[in-house]
VEXDREN-2710 file (C-alpha; in Angstrom, 1 decimal):
% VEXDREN-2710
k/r/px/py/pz
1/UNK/-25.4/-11.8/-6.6
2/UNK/-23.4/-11.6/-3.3
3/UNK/-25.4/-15.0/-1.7
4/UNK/-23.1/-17.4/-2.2
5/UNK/-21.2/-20.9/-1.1
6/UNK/-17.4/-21.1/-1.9
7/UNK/-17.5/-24.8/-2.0
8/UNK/-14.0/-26.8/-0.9
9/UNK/-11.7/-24.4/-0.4
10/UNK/-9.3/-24.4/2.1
11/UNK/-9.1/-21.2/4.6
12/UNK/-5.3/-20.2/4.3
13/UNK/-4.6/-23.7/3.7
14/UNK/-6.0/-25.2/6.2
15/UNK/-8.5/-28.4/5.8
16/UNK/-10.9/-28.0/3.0
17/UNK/-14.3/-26.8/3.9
18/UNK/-17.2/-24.4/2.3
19/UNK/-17.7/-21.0/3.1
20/UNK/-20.5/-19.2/2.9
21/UNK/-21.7/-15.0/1.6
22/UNK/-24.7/-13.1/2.4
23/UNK/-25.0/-9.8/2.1
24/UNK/-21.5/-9.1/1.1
25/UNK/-20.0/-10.6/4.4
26/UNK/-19.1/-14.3/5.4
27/UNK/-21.7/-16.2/7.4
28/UNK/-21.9/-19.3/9.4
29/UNK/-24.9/-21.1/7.4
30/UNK/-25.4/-21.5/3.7
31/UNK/-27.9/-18.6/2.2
32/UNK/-31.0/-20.4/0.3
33/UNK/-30.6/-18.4/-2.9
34/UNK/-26.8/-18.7/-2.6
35/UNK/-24.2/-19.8/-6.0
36/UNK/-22.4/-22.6/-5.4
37/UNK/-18.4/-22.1/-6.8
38/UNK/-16.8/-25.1/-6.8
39/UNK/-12.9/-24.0/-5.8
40/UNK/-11.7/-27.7/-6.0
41/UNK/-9.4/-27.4/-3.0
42/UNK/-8.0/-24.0/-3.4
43/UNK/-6.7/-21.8/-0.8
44/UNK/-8.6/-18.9/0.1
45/UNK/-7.0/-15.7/1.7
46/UNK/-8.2/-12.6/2.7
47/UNK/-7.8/-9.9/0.0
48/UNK/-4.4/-8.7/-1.1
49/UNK/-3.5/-5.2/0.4
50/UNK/-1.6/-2.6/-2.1
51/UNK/-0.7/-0.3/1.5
52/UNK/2.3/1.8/-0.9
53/UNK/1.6/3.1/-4.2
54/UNK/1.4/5.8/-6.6
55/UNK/-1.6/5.4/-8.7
56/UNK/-1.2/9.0/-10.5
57/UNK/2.2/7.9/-11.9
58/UNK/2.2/4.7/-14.3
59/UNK/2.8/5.1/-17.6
60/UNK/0.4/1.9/-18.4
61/UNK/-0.9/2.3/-21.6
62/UNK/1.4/4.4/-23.0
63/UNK/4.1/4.1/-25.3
64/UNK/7.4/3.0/-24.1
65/UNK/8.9/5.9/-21.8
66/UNK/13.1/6.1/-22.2
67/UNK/14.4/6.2/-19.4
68/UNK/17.9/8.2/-18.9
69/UNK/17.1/10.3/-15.7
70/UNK/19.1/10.1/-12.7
71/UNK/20.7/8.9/-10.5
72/UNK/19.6/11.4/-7.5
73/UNK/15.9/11.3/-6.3
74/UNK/15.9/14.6/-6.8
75/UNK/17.0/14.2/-10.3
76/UNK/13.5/11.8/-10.8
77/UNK/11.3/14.2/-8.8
78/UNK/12.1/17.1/-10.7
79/UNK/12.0/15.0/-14.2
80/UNK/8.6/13.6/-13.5
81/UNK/7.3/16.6/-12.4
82/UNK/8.2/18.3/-15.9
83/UNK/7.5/15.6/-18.0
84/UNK/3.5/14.7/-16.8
85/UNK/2.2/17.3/-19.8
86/UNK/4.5/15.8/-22.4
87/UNK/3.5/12.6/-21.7
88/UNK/-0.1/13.3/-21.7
89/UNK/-0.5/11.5/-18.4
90/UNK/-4.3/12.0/-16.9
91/UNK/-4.5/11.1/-13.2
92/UNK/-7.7/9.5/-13.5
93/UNK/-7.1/7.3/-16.4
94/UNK/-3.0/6.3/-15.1
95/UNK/-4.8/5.5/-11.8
96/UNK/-8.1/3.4/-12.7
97/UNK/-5.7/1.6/-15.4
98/UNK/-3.1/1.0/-12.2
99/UNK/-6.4/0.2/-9.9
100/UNK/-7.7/-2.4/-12.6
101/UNK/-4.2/-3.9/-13.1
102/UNK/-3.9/-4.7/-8.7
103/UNK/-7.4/-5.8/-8.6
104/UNK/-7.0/-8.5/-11.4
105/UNK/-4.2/-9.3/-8.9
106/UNK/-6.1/-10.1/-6.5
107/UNK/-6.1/-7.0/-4.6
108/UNK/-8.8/-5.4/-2.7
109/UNK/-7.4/-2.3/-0.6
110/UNK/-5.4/0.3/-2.1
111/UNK/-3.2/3.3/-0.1
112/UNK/-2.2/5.4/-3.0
113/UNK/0.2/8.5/-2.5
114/UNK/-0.9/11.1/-4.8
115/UNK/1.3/14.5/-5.7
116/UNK/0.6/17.6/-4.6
117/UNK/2.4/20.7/-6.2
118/UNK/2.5/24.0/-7.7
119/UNK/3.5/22.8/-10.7
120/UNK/0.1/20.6/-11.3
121/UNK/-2.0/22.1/-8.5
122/UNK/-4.8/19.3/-7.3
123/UNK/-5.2/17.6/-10.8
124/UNK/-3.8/13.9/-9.2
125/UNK/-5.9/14.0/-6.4
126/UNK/-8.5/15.3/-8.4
127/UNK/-7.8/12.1/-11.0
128/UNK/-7.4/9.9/-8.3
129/UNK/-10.9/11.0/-6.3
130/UNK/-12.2/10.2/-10.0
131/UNK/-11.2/6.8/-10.3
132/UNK/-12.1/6.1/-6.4
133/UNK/-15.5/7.0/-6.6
134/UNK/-15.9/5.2/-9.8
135/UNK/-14.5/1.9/-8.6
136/UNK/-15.9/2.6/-5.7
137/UNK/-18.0/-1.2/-3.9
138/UNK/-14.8/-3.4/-6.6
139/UNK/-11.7/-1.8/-4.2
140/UNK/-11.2/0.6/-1.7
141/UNK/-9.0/3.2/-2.6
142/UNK/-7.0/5.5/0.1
143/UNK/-5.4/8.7/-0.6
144/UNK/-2.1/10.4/0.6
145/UNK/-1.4/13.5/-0.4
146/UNK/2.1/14.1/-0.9
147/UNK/4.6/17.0/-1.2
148/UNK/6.9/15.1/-3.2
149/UNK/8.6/18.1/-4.6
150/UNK/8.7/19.8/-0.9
151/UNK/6.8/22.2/1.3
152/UNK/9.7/24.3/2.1
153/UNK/11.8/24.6/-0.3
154/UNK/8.0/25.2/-3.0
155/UNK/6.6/27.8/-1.3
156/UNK/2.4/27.5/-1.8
157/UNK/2.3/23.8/-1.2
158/UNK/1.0/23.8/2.3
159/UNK/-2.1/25.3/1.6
160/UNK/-2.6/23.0/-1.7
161/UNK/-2.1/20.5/1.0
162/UNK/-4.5/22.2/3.4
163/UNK/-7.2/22.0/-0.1
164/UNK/-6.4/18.6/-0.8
165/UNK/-7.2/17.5/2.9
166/UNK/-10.4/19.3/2.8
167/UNK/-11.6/17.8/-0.5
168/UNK/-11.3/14.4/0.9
169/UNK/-7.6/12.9/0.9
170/UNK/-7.8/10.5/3.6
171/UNK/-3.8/11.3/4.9
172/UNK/-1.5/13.7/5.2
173/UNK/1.7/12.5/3.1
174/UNK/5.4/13.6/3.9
175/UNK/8.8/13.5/2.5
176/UNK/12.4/13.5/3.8
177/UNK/12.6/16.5/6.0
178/UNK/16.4/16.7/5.7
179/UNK/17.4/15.2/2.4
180/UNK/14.4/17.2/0.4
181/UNK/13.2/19.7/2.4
182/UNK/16.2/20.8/4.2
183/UNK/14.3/21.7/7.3
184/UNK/12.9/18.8/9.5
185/UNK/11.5/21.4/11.8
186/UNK/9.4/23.3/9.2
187/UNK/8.6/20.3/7.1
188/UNK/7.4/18.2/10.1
189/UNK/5.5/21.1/11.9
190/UNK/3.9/21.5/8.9
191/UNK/2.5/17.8/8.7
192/UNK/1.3/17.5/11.9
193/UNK/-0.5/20.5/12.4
194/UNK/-2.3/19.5/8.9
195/UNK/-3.0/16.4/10.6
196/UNK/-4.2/17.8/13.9
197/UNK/-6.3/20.6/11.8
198/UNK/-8.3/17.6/9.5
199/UNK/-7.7/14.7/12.1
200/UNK/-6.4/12.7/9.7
201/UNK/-3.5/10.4/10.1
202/UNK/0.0/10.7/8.4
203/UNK/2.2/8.3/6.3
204/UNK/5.5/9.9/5.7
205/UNK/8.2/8.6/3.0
206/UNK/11.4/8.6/4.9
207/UNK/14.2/7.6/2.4
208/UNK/16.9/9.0/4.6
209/UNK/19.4/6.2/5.7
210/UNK/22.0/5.7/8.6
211/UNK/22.2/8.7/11.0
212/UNK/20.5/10.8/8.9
213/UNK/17.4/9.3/8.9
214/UNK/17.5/7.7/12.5
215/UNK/17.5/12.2/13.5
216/UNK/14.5/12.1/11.7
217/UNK/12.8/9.2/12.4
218/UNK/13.4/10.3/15.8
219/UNK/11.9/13.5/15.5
220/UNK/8.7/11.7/13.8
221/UNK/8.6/10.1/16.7
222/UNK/9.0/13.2/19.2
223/UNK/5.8/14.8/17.6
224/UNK/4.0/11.9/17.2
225/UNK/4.2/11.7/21.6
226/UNK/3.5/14.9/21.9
227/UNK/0.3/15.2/19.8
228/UNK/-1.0/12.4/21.3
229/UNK/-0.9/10.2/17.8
230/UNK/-0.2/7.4/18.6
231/UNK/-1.5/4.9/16.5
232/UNK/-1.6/7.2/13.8
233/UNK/1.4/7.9/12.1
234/UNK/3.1/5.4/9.2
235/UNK/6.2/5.5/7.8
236/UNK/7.2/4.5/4.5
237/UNK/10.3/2.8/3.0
238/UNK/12.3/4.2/6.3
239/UNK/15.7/2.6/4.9
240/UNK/17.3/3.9/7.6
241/UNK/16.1/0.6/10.0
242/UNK/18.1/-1.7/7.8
243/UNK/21.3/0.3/8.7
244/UNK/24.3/-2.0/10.0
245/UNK/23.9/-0.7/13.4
246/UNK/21.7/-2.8/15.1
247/UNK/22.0/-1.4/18.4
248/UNK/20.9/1.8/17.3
249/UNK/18.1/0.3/15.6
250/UNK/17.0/-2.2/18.4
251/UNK/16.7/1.4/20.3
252/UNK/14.6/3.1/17.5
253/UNK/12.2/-0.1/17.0
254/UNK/11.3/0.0/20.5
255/UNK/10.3/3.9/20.0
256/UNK/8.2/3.1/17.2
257/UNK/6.6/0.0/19.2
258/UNK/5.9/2.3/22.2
259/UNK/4.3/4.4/20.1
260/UNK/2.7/2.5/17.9
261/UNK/4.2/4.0/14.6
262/UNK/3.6/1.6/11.0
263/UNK/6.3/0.8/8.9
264/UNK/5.3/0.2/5.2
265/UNK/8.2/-1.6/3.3
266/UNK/8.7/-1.9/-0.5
267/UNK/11.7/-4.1/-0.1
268/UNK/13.5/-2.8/-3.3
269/UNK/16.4/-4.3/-4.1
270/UNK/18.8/-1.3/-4.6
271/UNK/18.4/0.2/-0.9
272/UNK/18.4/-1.3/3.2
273/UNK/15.4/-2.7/4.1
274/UNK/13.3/-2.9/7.7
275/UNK/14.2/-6.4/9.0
276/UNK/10.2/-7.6/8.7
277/UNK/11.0/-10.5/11.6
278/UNK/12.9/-7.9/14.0
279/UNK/9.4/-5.4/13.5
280/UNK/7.1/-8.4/13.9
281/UNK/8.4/-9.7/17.2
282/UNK/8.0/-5.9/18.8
283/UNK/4.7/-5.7/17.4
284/UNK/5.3/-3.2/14.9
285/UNK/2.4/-3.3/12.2
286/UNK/4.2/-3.9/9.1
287/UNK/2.1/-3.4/5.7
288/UNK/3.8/-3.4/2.3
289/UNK/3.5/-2.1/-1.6
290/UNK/4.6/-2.0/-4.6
291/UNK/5.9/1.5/-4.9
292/UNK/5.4/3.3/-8.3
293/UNK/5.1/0.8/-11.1
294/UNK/6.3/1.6/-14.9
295/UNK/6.9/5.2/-14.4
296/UNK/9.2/7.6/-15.2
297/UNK/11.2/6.4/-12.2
298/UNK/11.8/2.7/-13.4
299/UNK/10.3/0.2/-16.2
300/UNK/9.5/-2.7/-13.6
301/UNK/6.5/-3.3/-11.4
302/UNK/2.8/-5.1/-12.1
303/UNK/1.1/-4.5/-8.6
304/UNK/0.9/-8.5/-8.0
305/UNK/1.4/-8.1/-4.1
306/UNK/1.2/-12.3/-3.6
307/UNK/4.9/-11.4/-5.9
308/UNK/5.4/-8.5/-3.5
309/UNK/5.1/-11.3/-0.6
310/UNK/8.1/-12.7/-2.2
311/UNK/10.2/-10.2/-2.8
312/UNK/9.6/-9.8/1.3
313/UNK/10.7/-12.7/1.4
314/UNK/14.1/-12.5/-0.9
315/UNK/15.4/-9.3/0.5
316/UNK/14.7/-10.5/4.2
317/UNK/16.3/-13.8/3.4
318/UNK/12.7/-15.7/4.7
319/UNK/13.3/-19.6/3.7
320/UNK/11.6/-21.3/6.3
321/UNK/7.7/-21.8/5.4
322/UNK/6.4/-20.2/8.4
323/UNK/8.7/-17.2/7.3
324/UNK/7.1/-17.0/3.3
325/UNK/3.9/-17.1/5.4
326/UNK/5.0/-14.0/7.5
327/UNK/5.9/-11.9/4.2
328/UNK/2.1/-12.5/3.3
329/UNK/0.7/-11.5/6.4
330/UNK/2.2/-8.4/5.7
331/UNK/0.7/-8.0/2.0
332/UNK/-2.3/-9.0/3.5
333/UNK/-3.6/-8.5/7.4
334/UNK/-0.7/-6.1/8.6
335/UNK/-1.6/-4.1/5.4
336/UNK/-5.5/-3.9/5.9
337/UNK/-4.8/-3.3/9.8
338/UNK/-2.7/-0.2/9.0
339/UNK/-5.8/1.3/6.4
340/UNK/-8.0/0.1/9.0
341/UNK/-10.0/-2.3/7.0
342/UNK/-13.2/-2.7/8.5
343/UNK/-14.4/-6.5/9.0
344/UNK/-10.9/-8.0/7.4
345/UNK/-10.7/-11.4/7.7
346/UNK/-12.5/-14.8/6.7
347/UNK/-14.6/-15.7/10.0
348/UNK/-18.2/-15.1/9.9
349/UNK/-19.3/-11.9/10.0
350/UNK/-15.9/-10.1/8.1
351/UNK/-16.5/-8.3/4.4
352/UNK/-16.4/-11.0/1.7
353/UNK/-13.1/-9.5/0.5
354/UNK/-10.8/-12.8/-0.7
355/UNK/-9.1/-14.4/-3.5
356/UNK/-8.6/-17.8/-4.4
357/UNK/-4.7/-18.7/-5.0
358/UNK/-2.8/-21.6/-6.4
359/UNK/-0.8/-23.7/-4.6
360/UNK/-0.3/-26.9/-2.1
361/UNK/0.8/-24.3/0.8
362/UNK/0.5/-20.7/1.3
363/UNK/4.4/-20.6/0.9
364/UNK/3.8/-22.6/-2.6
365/UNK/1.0/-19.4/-3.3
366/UNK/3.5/-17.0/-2.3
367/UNK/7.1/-18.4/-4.5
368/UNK/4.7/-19.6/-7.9
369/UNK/2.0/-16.8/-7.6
370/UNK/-0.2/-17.8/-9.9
371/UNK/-3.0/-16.1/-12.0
372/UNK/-5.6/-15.6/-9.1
373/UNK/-8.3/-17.8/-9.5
374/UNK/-11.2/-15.9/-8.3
375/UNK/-11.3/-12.4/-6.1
376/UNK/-14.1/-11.2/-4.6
377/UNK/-15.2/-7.7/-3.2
378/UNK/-17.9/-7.6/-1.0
379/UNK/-19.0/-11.1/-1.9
380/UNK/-18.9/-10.0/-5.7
381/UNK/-16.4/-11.4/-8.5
382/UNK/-14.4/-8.5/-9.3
383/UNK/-11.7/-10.6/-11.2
384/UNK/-11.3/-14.1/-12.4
385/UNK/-8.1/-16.1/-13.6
386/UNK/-6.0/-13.3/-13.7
387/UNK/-8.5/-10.8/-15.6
388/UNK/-10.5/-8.4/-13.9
389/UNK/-14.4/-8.2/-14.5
390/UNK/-14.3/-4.8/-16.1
391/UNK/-11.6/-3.4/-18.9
392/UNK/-9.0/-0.7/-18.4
393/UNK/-9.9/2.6/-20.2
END
């Protein structure tokens, strides 16, 4: 039943007031037929936004995975990519268990970068399409393919790229095109003209800090003028914007600004992160995620992104409360604006995507993060205090 009236509840904290769903969408006047929920003066927010993740990783449900890899990525890529078999990891169950896990979170949208390679061929995209389709109306699922092992240097990959496009990933994914690949001009001629051959937009993970990665966040911004896509391309991580030089960064913001290039940050704790209130006052859409979560990279993670809004806020130093609120803009509208959410928001006429959080202020919601109280998806309950609606395989 998606008629309904979300009774006292207070708007992102504002006064208390009732809301009402038709149709899957908030309208101005209460439906007939609609449910009354009484939310007893809870804040309402739009959904929670999961923009950076990788769904065809976790080891949830699984027995405990020792962890002694490391401590080059390279050491982690090339480890994962030999251990999925021995670990009996299925893309489609890792990822619906990962999707079910954020949605009882109170997320609603999910970006999901998914592995391309000739070591596995299509079967995480293939797991991943699986569980999209099958939660498909409880949370929208995007998909990146990504070359995490490398294009260049895994010869064969393009055109598993090129097949993973055509099947229905919705971007093209990328990797550090001097660090991995070892050849920014092949690696990043290679992306775009995948993009410009599907039309589909780009979100590349750029790793790469201090001068390195400024070359090649500069030549991500080079193609990105002259293909005309603007708008269009992400960036992920890009540690290289937390770099001690802030002149050179002030000059490399105002690129990405001009250009209109998306920064996704997981703000980990063992690398530079973007400064969130330098991107914000440029106008930089800023999204966030929570990165792989209890994989064979690292133990930690649970895909709460009201937690995520926090760590934001740790690594960024955010104290003031307008600040806290700023790191949940970013798990929340800057996210959904970046996966161009259709009808985000809570005014009349936006999809009934929302959850109902704990807390006197939104900076309370953000620092406690408490079970979520109720989440809805199109005007539907898809999880409530804490547990989502439908069990993890």
């Amino acid at each position: 039943m998606t008629s309904k009236t979300l009774k006292n509840v207070r708007p992102m904290g504002g006064p208390a007031t009732d809301l009402h769903v038709a149709d899957g969408r908030f309208v101005a006047a209460a439906p007939a037929d609609a449910q009354v929920i009484d939310c007893g003066g809870s804040i309402l927010i739009p959904g929670l936004v999961e923009a950076h993740t990788h769904l065809d990783k976790s080891l949830l449900g699984l027995p405990w995975y020792r962890n002694e890899v490391g401590p080059r990525l390279i050491d982690k890529i090339d480890n994962e990519r030999e251990v999925k078999v021995s670990l009996g990891l299925d893309p489609r169950i890792q990822s619906e268990r990962h999707a079910i896990l954020a949605m009882s979170h109170g997320c609603t949208h999910i970006r999901s970068h998914v592995d391309v390679d000739t070591h596995h061929g299509l079967a995480g995209i293939e797991g991943v399409m699986a569980t999209r389709e099958k939660l498909a109306g409880m949370v929208d699922i995007q998909i990146v393919a990504f070359p995490q092992s490398g294009m260049m240097t895994r010869p064969g990959t393009a055109e598993l790229m090129d097949e993973a496009l055509a099947m229905g990933a919705d971007l093209v994914g990328g990797i550090d095109p001097c660090g991995m690949e070892h050849d920014p001009k092949g690696h990043l001629d290679t992306v775009f003209d995948l993009a410009q051959k599907h039309g589909k937009p780009i979100d590349i993970h750029l790793h790469e800090r201090d001068a390195l990665g400024w070359f090649s966040m500069e030549e991500i911004i080079d193609r990105t003028e002259a293909s005309g896509m603007q708008g269009l391309v992400s960036m992920s991580h890009a540690f290289c914007l937390g770099a001690p030089d802030r002149a050179q960064v002030a000059a490399l913001q105002e690129r990405l600004a001009r250009n209109r290039i998306h920064i996704l940050t997981t703000a980990p704790a063992s690398a530079p992160v973007p400064a969130v209130k330098e991107l914000h006052a440029m106008g930089i859409l800023t999204g966030a995620g929570c990165d792989g979560i209890r994989d064979t990279w690292g133990p930690y993670g649970n895909s709460d992104m009201l937690e995520k809004a926090m760590q934001i806020g740790m690594r960024n130093n955010l104290r003031r409360d307008d600040e806290v609120e700023l790191a949940l803009d970013i798990c929340t509208r800057g996210g959904a604006a970046i996966m161009g959410a259709e009808g985000y928001g809570l005014e009349p006429g936006c999809r009934a995507d929302c959850v109902l959080i704990g807390g006197e202020t939104l900076a309370e919601a953000v620092v406690t993060h408490t079970p979520r109280k109720l989440v809805l998806k199109g005007g539907n309950v898809i999880a409530r205090d804490g547990t989502c609606v439908i069990e993890a395989p």
